[in-house]
N, C-alpha and C positions, 0 to 999 in steps of 0.2 A: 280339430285344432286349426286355428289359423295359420296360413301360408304367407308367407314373410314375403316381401315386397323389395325390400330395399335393406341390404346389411353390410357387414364389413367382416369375415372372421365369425366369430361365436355371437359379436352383439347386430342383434336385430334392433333398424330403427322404427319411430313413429313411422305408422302407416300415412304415406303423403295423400293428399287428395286431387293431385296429377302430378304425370312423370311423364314428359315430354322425351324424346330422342330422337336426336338428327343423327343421320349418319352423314358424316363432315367429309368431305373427297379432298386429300392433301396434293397439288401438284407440285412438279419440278419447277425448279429454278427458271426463271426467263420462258415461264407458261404467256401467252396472248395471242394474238392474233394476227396472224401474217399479213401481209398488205391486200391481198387477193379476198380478206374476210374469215380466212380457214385458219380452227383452231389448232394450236401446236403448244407441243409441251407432251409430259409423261404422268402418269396419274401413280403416285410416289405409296400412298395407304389411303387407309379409310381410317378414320375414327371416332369416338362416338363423343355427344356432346348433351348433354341431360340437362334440362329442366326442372327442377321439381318442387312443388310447392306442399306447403301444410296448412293444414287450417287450426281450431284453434287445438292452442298446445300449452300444459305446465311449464313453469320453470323447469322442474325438474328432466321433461322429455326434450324440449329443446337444450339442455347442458349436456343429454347423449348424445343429440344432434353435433354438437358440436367436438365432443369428443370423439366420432370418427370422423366427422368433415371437416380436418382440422389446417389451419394456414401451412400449406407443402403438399408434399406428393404422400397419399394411402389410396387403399384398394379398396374398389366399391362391389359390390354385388349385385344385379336384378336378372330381370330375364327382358329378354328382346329376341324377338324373330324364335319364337319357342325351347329359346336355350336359355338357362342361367347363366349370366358372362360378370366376370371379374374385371375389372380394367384398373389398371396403377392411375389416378388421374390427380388434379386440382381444383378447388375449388374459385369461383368467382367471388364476388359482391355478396354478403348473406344478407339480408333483408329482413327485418323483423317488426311486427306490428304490436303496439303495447296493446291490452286489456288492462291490467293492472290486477290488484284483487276485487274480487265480486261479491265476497260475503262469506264464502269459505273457510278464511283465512289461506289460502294459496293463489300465489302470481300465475295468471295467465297469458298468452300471446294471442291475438286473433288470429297473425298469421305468420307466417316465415317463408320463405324461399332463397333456391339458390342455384346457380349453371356449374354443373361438375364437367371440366373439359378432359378427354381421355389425352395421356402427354405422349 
């Protein structure tokens, strides 16, 4: 059986073909740089900030895409640093690349991508 990559809850999405993660460092308020050069401020969380793109994809797989990556706040799923992690997040900019149909009779994408930021 295949090992899911990337889901939401019960629905598992298209397998990306990278999944980028920053771990993002949130500071306090009136974070910079003292006049002396020395950094000052509080380091407030961490959070995570995903990259991920697909290659080519159905209509049909990119419209699950979208039904859990959807414009507001939902819970993502992957694993990072050998844990499966959950995070409430938002989505960015989706980006999408036509194919069109190819002979099939089915719409395809070359590609899709998108930055999911943890809120």
């Amino acid at each position: 059986m295949a090992k899911k990559i990337l889901w939401s809850g019960s629905i598992t999405l298209p397998s990306p073909v990278q999944i980028t993660v920053n771990d993002e460092i949130i500071w306090s308020e009136h974070t910079g740089r003292a006049v002396s050069g020395e950094m000052i401020g509080d380091i407030v969380a961490e959070k995570k900030n995903l990259n991920i793109k697909w290659g080519v994809l159905t209509e049909s797989e990119l419209a699950l895409i979208k039904q859990v990556i959807v414009v507001g706040f939902f819970p993502v799923s992957f694993r990072d640093d050998g844990i499966e992690l959950t995070i409430k997040a938002y989505r960015g900019t989706m980006t999408k690349e036509q194919l069109g149909y190819i002979g099939d009779g089915i719409f395809y994408y070359k590609s899709a991508s998108v930055n999911i930021i943890q809120k």
